[in-house]
C-alpha positions as CSV (number, residue, x, y, z in Angstrom):
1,X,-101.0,-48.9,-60.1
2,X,-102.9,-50.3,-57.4
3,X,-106.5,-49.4,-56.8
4,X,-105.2,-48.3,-53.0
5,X,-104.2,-45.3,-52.2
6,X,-100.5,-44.1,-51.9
7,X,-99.6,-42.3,-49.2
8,X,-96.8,-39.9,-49.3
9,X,-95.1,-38.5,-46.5
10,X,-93.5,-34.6,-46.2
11,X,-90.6,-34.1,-44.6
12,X,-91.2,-32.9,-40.7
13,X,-94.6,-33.9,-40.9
14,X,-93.9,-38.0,-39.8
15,X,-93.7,-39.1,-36.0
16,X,-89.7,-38.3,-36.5
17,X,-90.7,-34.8,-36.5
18,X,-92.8,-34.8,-33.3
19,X,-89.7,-36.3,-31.4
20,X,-87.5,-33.5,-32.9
21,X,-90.1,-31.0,-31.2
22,X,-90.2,-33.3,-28.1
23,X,-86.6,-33.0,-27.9
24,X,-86.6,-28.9,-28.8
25,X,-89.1,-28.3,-25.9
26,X,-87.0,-30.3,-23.3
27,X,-84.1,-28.5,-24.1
28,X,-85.6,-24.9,-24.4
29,X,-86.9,-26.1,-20.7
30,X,-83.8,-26.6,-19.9
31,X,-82.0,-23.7,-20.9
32,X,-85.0,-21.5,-19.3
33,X,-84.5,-23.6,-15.6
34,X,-80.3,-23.0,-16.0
35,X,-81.0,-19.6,-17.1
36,X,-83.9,-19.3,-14.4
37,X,-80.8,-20.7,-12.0
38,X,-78.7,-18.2,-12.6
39,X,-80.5,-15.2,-11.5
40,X,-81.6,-16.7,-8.5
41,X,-77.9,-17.0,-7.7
42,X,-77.0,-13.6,-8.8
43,X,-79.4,-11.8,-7.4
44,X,-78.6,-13.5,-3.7
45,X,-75.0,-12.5,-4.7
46,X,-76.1,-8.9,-5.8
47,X,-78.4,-8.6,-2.3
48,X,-74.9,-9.2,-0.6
49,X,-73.4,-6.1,-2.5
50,X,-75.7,-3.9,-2.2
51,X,-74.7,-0.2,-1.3
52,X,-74.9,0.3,2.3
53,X,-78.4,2.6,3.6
54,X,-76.0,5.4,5.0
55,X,-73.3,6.3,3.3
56,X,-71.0,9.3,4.7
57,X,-68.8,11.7,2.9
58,X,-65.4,12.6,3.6
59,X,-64.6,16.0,2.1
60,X,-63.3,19.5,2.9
61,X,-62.0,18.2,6.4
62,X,-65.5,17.0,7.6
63,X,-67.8,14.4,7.7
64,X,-71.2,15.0,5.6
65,X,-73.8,14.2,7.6
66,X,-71.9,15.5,11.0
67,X,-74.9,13.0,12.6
68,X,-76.6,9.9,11.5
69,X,-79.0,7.7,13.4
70,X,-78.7,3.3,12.7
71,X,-80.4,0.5,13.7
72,X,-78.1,-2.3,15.9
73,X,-76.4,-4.4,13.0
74,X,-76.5,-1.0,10.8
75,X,-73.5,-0.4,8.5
76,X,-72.4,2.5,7.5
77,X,-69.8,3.6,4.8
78,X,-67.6,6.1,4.7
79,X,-66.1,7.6,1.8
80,X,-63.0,9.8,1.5
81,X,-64.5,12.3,-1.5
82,X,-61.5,14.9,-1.2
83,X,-59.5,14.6,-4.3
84,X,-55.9,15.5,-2.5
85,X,-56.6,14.1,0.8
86,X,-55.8,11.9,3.4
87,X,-58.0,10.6,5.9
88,X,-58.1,8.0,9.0
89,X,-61.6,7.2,10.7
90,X,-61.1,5.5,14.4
91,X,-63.7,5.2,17.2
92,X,-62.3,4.3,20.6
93,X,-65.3,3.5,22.7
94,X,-65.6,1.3,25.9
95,X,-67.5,-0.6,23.5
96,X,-66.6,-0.5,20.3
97,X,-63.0,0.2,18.7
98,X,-62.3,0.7,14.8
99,X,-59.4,2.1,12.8
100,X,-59.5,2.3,9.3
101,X,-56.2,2.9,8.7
102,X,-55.1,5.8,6.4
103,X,-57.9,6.3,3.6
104,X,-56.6,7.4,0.1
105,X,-59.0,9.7,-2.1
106,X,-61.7,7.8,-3.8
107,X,-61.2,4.8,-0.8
108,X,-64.5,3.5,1.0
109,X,-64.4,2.0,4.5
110,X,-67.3,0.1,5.5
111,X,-68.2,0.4,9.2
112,X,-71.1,-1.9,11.5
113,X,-72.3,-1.1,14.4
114,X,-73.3,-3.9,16.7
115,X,-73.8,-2.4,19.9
116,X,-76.8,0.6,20.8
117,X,-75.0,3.7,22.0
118,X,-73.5,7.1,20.8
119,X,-70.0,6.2,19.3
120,X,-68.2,9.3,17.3
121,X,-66.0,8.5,14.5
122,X,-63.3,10.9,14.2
123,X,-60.5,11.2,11.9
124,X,-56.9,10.7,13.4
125,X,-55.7,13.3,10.4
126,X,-57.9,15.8,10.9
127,X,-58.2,16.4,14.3
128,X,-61.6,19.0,13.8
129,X,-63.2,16.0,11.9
130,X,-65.8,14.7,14.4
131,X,-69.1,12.1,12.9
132,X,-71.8,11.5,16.2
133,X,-73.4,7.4,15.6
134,X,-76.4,6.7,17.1
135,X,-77.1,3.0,17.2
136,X,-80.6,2.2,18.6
């Protein structure tokens, strides 16, 4: 044997391994930006679905709250909650019309209001069924 010494090299310990590693971090980066990505996107998506601040009840022939106050560009939902029953919001204003055609139970209707004013909502069904809108 030679009076040198011999060098021995272990597996994953060489300059091959540090390129695997190189290569394992840039694609762990990569996953985490994609992943990243994607809930940037979904959340934007999710802001767009999100449940509307005033949300009114259909049920027992009335509307729960009878009155609600909104800011201009406001939406408000309406929600037929009566198991077995029909319902039909309109508003006939000067300046503002709406029909939501007949509601079945469990149906939402989403309404916005883009004008200021008092508009009521009533039910074309339920003649008694009377919501008061304030848009300021």
């Amino acid at each position: 044997m030679a009076a040198g010494r011999a060098s021995c090299m272990l597996p994953g310990s060489g300059q091959g391994s540090t390129m695997r590693s190189d290569r394992k971090a840039l694609a762990l980066r990569a996953v985490a930006a994609f992943l990243l990505a994607g809930v940037v996107v979904g959340l934007g998506v999710l802001s767009g679905l999100a449940k509307p601040a005033h949300v009114i009840s259909q049920k027992g022939r009335e509307f729960r709250p009878k009155t609600v106050t909104v800011n201009r560009g406001d939406q408000i939902e309406i929600v037929n909650d009566d198991g077995d029953l029909r319902h039909h919001a309109y508003i006939d204003s000067d300046t503002m019309t709406f029909d939501s055609g007949d509601q079945e139970p469990g149906t939402r209707t989403a309404i916005t209001f883009k004008m200021p004013g008092e508009f009521e909502v009533l039910c074309a069904i339920h003649p008694k069924m009377r919501l008061v809108v304030t848009v300021r």
